[in-house]
C-alpha positions in Angstrom: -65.0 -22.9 26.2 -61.8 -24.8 26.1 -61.7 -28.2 24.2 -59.3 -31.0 23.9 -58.6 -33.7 22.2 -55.9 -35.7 22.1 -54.3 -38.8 20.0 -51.5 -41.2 20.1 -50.1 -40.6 16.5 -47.3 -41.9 14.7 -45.4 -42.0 10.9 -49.0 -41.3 8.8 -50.8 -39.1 10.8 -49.9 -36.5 7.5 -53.7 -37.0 6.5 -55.2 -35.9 9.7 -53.1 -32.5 9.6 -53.6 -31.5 5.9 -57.1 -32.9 5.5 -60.0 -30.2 5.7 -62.4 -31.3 8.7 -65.7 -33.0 7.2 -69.2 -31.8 8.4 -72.7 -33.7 7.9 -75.5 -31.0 7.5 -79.0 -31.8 6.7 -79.4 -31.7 3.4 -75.8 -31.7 2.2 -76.3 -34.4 -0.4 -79.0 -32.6 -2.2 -76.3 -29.7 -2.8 -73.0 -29.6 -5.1 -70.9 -27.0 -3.9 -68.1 -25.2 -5.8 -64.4 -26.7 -4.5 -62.3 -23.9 -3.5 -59.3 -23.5 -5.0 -55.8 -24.3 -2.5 -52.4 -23.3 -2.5 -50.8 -26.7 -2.1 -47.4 -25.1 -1.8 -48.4 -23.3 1.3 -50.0 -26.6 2.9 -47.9 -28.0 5.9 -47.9 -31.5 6.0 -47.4 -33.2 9.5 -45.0 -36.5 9.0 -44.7 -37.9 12.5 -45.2 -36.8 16.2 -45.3 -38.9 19.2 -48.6 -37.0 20.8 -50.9 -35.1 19.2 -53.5 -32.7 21.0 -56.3 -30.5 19.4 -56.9 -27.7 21.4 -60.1 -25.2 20.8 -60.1 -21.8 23.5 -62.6 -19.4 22.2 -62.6 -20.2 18.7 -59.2 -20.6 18.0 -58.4 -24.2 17.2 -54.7 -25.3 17.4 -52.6 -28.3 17.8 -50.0 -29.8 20.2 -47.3 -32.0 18.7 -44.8 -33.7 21.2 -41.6 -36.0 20.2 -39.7 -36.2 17.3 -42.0 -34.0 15.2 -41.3 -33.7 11.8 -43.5 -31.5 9.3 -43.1 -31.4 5.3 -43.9 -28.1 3.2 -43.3 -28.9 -0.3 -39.3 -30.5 -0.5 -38.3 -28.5 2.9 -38.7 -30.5 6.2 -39.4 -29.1 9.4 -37.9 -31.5 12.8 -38.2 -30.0 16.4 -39.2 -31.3 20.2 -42.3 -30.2 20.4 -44.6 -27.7 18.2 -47.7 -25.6 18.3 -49.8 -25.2 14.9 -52.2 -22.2 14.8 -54.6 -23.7 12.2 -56.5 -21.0 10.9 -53.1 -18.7 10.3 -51.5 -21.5 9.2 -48.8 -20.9 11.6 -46.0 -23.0 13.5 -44.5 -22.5 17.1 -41.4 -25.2 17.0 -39.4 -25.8 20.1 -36.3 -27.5 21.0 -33.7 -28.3 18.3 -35.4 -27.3 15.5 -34.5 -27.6 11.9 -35.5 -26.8 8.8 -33.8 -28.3 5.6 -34.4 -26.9 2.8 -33.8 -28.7 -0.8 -30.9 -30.1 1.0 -29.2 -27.0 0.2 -29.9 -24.7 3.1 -30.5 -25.9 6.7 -31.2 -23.7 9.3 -31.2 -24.5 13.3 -32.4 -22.9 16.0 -34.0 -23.5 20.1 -37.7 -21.8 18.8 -39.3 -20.7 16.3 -42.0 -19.3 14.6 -42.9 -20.6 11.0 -45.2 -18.9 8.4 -46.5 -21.2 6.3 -48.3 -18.6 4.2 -45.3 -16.3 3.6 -43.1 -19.4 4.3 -40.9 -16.8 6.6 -39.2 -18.2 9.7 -38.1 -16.7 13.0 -35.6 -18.6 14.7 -34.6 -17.5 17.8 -31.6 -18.9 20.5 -28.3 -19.9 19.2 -30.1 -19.4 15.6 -27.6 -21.3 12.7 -28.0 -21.0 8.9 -25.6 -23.1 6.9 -25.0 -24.3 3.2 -22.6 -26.7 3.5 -20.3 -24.5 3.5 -20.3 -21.3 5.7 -22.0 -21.3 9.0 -23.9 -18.0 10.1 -24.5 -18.0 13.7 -27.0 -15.1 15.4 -29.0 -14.8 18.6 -31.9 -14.0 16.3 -32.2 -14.9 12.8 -35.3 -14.5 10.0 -35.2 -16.7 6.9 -37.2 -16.2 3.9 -37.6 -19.4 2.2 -38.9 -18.2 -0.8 -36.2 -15.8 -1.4 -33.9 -17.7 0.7 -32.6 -14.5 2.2 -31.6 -14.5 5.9 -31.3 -11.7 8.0 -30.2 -10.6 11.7 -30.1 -7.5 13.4 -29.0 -8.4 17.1 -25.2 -9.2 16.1 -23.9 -12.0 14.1 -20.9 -14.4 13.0 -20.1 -16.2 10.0 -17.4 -18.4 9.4 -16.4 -19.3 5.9 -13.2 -21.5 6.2 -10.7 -20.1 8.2 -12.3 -16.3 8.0 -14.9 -15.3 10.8 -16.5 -12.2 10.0 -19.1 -10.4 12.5 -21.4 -7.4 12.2 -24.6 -6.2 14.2 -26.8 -6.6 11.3 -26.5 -8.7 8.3 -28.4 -10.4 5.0 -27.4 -13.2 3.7 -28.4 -14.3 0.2 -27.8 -18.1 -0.1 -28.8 -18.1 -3.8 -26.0 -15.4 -4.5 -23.7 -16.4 -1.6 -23.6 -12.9 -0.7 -23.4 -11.6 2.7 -24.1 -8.0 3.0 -22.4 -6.8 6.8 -23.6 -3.7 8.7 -22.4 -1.9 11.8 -19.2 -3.0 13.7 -17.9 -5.2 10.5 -15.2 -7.1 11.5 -13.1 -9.7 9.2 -10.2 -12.5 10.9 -8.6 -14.4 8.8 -5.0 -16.0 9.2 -3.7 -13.7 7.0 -5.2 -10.5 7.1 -7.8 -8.3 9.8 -10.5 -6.3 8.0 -12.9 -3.7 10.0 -15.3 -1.6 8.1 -19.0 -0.2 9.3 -20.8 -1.7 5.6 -19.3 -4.0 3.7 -20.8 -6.8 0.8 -19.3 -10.3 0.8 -19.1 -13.3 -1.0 -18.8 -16.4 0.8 -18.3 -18.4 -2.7 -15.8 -16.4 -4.3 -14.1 -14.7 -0.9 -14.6 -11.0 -2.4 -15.0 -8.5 -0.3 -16.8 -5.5 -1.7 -15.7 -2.0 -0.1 -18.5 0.6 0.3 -17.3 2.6 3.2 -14.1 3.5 4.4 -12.1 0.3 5.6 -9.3 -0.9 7.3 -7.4 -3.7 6.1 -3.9 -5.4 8.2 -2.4 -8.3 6.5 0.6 -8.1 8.9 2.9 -6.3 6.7 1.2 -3.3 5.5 -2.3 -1.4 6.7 -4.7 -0.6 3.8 -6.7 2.4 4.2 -9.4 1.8 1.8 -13.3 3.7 1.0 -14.1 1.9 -2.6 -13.2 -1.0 -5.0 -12.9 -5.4 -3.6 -10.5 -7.3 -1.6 -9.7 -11.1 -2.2 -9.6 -12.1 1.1 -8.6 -15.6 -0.2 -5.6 -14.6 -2.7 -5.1 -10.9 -1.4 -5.5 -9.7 -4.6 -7.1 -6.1 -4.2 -8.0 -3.4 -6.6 -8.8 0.2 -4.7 -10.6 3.9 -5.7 -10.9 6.7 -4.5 -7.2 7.5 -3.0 -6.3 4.1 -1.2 -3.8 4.9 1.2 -1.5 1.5 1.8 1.6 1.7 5.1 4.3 -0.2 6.3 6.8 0.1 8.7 9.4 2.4 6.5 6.9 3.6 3.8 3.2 4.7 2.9 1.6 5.7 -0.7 -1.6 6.6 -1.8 -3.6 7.1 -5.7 -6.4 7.5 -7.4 -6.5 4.1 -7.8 -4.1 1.0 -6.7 -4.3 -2.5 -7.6 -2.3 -4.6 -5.1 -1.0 -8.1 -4.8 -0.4 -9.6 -1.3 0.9 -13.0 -3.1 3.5 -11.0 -5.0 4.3 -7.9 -2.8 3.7 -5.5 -5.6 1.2 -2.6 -5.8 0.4 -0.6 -8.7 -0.7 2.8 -8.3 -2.0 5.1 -10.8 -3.0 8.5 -11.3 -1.7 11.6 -8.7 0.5 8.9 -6.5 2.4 10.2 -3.5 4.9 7.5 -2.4 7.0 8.4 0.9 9.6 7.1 2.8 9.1 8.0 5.9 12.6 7.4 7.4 14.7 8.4 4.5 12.8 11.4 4.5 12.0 10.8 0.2 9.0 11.2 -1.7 7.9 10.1 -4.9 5.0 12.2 -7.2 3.7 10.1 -10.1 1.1 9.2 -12.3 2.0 5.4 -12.4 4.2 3.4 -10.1 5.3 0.3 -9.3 5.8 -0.5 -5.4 7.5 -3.7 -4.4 6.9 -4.3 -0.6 8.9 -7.4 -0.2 11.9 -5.9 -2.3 11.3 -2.4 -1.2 11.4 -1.0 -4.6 9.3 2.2 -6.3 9.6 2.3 -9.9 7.5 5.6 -11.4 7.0 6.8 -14.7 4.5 9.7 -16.1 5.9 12.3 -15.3 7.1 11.4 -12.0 9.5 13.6 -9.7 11.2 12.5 -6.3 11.8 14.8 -3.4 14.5 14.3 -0.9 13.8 16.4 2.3 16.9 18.1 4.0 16.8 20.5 7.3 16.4 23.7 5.6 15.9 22.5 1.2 14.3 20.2 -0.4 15.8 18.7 -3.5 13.6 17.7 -6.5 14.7 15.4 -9.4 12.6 14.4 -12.5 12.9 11.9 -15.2 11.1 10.0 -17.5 11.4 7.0 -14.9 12.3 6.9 -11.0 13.5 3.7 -9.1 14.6 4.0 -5.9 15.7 0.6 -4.0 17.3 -0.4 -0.8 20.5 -0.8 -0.2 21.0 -3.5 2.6 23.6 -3.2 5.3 26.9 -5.2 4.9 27.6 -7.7 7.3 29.6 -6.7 10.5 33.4 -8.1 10.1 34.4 -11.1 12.1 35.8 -10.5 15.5 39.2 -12.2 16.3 39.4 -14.4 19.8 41.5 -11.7 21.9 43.8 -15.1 22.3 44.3 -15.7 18.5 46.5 -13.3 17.3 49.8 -13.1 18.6 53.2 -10.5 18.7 56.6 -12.4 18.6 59.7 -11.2 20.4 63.2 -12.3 20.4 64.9 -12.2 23.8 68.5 -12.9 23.9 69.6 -14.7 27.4 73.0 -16.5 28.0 73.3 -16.7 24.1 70.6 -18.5 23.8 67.6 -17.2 21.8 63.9 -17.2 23.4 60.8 -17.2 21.3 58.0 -15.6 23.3 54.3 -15.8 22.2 52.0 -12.7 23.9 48.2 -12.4 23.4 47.4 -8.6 21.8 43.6 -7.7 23.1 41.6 -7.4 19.6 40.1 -3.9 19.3 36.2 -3.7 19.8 34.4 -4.0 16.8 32.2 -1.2 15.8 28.7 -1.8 15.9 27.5 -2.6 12.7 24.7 0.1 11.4 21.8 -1.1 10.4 19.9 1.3 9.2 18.6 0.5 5.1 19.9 3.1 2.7 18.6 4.0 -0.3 19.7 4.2 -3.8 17.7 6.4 -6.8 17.8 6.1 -10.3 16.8 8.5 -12.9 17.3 8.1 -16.5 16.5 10.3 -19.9 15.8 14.0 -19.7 16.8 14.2 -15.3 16.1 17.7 -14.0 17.5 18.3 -10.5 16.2 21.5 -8.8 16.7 23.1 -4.8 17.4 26.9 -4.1 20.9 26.2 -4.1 21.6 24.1 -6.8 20.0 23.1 -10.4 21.2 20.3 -13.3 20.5 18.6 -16.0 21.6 15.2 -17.3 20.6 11.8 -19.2 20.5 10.1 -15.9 21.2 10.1 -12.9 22.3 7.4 -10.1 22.4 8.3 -6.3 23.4 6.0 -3.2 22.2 6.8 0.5 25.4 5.2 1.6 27.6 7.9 0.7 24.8 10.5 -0.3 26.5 11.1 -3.5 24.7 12.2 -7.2 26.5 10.8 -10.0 25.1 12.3 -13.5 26.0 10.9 -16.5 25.4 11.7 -20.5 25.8 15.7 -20.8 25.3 16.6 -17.6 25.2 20.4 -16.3 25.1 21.7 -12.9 24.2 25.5 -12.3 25.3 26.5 -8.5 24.4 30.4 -7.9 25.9 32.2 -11.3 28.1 29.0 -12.4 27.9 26.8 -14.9 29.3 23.4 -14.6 30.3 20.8 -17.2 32.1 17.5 -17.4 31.6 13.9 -18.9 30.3 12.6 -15.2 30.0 15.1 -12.4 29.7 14.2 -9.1 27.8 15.9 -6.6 29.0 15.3 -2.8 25.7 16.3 -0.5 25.3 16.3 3.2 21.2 16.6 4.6 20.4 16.8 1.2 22.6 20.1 0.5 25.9 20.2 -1.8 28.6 19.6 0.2 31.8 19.4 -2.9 31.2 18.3 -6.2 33.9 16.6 -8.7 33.8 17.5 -12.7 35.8 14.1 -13.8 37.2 14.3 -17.6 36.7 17.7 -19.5 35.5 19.5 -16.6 34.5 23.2 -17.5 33.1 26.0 -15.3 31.4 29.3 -16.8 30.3 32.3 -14.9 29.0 34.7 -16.7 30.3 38.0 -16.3 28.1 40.1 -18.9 26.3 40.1 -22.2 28.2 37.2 -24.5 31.1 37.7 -22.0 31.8 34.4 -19.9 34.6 34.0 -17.6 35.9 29.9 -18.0 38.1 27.8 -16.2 38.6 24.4 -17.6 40.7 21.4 -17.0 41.2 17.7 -16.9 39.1 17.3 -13.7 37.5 19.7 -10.7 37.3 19.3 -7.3 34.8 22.0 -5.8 33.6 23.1 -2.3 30.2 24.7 -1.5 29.9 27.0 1.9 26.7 27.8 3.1 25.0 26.5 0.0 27.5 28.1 -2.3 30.7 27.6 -4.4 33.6 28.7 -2.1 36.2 27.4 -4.0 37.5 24.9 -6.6 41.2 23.0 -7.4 41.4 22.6 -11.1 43.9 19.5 -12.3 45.4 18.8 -15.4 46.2 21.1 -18.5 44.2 23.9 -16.7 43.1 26.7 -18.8 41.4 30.0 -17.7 39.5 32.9 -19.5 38.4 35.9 -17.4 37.4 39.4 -17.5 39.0 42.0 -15.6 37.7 45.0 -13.7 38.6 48.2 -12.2 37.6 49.4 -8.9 34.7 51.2 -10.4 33.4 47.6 -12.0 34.5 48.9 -15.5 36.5 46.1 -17.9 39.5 46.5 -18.6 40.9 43.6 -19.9 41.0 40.2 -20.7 43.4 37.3 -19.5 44.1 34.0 -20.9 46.4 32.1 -19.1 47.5 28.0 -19.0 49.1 26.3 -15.9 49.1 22.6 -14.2 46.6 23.4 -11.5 44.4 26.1 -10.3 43.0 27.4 -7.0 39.9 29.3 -7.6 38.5 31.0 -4.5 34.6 32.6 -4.9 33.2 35.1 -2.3 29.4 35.2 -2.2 28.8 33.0 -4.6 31.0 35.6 -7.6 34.3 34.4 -9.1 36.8 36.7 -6.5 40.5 35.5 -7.2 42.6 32.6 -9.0 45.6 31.1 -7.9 48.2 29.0 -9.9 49.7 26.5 -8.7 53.0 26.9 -11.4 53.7 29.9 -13.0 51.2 30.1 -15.8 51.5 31.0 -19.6 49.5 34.1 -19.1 48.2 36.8 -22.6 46.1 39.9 -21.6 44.1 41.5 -24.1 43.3 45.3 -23.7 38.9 44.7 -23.3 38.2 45.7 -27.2 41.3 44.0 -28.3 40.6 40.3 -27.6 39.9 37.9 -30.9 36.5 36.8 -30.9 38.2 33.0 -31.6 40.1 33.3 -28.2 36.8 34.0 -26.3 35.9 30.5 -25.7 37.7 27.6 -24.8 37.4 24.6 -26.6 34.6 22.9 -25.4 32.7 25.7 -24.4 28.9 25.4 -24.2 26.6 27.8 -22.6 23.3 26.0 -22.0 21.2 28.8 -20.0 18.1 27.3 -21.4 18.4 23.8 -19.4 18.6 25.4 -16.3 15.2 24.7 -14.4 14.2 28.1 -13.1 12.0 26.7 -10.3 10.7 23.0 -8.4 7.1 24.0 -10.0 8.4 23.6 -13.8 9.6 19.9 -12.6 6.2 19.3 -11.3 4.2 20.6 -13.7 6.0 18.7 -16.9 
């Protein structure tokens, strides 16, 4: 049996909606019943509609509200169109911009929705909007738990927090908190940066963005490659586990942990980092660095060692502490107008003399490379190790301009059998093999030629020249000096020679000392083999340092 009744109702008609409905029984005044005790929290109280209508259909009793309908459960107020109330389940259909404010702190808008007042959980569904003031989340379907006030969507969402909009599929927001935690399809534009992850936990008050799966972060200059640690999407102040791997357009470097700045440019890696650059072909192994994006700097330290890649070696050095920079290009020179520079010739005609002013065509200018060169330096205890070539020094300094090593402070360089000595040495390479080296100021070269015998040439400075990774032959200048051992055909020593002279030619075949050539006649003494003084062995100066020679790229890495 359907039953209706309907009223014209206005501000006021609260009392008719929370009010119990009264009953007159027979006999009720002869009887004191027990009040029942009521949640008043849960009580929805109505505060204005233009039409009211009770409706009863088998049982069920509800009521119609119709214009400007505004309902009040404890400080949170309810306004929509229209609205159904289920009385008995104490429930509320709203229609037609609805809106619930809550304390004045969280509103929430929506085209329906269904309203618990019992578990004071609401449903809001078409263009569903919760906002704080502050950020704006947006979802075709959106449930808010007032008591927690939690929100949540699971049919795709936005929300937009200044200048950042961030969307998932799912999402909970926690307005107490101001945490946001985004599922499935997370996606993050901002201004300054992208983010895309498939879980991620945000907070809309302090802009941190909690990593919990592996994500992908673009700021425009570099692409971080991320699975653990937060992200200040506001400052760009991140701090990564769990091997962060960070790229740009020339190099990429990952840890166990990196701590990076976008403000600044700098990254700090530490523990296992692997640094490369990926068009110099040069990597950097560390246990701490230092990476400067804007400059284009690595600095490393514990126990780092760089690697320069060639076509056929690979060249390790190790030091206390790497830095390796750019280099930029110089400027191209100025081109002269092809009509500003001019030849003068004298012609002589009739006695007269004629000045005549020609244009010269300037020579094209080569184009200017631009290519960004690197420069290394090494300093205290520098090992250098490849197949070819092995040395020690105090530091080291090395420019990809002319791809030369320059050691200083006691530096050694072993090449095949060779040892080589001089206050600075420097080492000529060419795709990262040696090409010619120069021992500049007390330069002295040992070979040893068996047990405590050592063949020595020695000399104000030497120029050598490597062949197929070897020593194929040196020019000694200035004061040069020589010690060597000499054989017989069947390898047996015969003697030994000591011999002075301006300048030197030593030639080497495979590597092995083979003959020497003097420039002047040289002030020559041969010793018989036994007959030699042990004082006229060794030339002054002579150091043979066997135990500095790294014996393999794995005692570099391992130290």
């Amino acid at each position: 049996m359907l039953r209706t009744i309907i009223l014209l109702a206005g501000v006021g008609a609260s009392g008719l909606l929370a009010a119990s409905a009264g009953s007159a029984f027979p006999g009720a005044a002869s009887r004191t019943l027990a009040p029942v005790q009521e949640d008043t929290t849960k009580k929805i109280y109505l505060l204005n509609a233009e039409t009211m209508t009770f409706v009863k259909q088998d049982s069920v009793a509800t009521t119609h509200f119709k214009g400007n309908v505004v309902f009040r459960q404890g400080t949170s107020y309810l306004y929509c169109d229209s609205a159904v109330r289920k009385d008995v389940e104490n429930v509320i259909e709203a229609y037609g911009k609805v809106h619930i404010n809550q304390d004045d702190s969280v509103h929430t808008y929506s085209d329906r929705l269904h309203f618990s007042g019992n578990t004071r959980i609401a449903t809001l569904t078409g263009n569903a909007k919760l906002t704080d003031n502050k950020v704006v989340l947006t979802s075709p379907e959106l449930t808010y738990d007032m008591n927690t006030k939690i929100g949540t969507y699971n049919r795709s969402g936005k929300l937009v927090n200044g200048e950042s909009v961030l969307t998932s599929q799912e999402g909970i927001y926690y307005a107490e908190t101001k945490d946001v935690f985004f599922k499935k399809e997370v996606v993050i534009v901002d201004p300054g940066f992208t983010l895309s992850t498939d879980t991620l936990l945000y907070n809309s008050g302090t802009k941190v963005a909690t990593i919990l799966a592996p994500t992908t972060i673009n700021d425009g200059k570099a692409v971080m490659y991320v699975t653990s640690g937060f992200y200040n999407t506001e400052t760009g102040f991140g701090n990564f586990g769990q091997r962060p791997v960070i790229e740009d357009s020339t190099n990429t470097f990952t840890a166990d942990e990196i701590r990076t700045d976008k403000a600044t440019g700098i990254s700090i890696a530490m523990g296992n980092m692997i640094w490369r650059d990926t068009v110099q072909k040069m990597a950097v192994l560390a246990n701490y660095g230092v990476v400067d994006q804007r400059q284009n700097t690595v600095m490393a330290t514990r126990k780092p060692v760089m690697l320069l890649e060639g076509k056929s070696d690979t060249l390790f050095v190790r030091g206390d502490t790497l830095f390796s920079g750019v280099i930029k290009p110089a400027p191209p020179a100025p081109v002269a107008d092809s009509g500003s520079t001019f030849t003068r010739t004298l012609d002589r005609h009739e006695g007269d003399t004629l000045a005549r002013s020609a244009p010269v065509p300037a020579t094209p200018a080569a184009p200017a490379d631009t290519t960004e060169k690197r420069f290394i330096i090494a300093y205290h205890n520098v090992k250098i190790f490849s197949d070819s070539l092995q040395g020690v020094a105090d530091s080291v300094y090395y420019s990809g301009v002319d791809s030369i090593f320059r050691l200083y402070r006691d530096p050694v360089l072993w090449a095949n059998g060779n040892q080589l000595l001089g206050d600075t040495i420097f080492l000529f390479t060419r795709n990262q093999k040696a090409d010619r080296l120069l021992l500049d100021q007390n330069a002295l070269i040992i070979n040893e030629a068996g047990p405590n015998m050592y063949n020595q040439i020695k000399g104000n400075t030497v120029m050598g020249y490597f062949s197929n990774d070897k020593i194929d032959s040196m020019y000694v200048n200035g004061n040069a000096e020589n010690i060597y051992y000499v054989q017989d055909d069947d390898s047996a020593y015969i003697s030994i020679n000591r011999l002075m002279s301006a300048a030197t030619h030593v030639y080497f075949l495979n590597g092995e000392l083979d003959r020497i050539v003097f420039v002047k006649e040289p002030e020559a003494t041969m010793y018989p083999f036994t007959q030699m003084p042990d004082d006229q062995k060794r030339l002054s100066g002579f150091r043979w340092e066997i135990h500095r020679r790294p014996k393999s790229k794995y005692e570099l890495l391992g130290q």
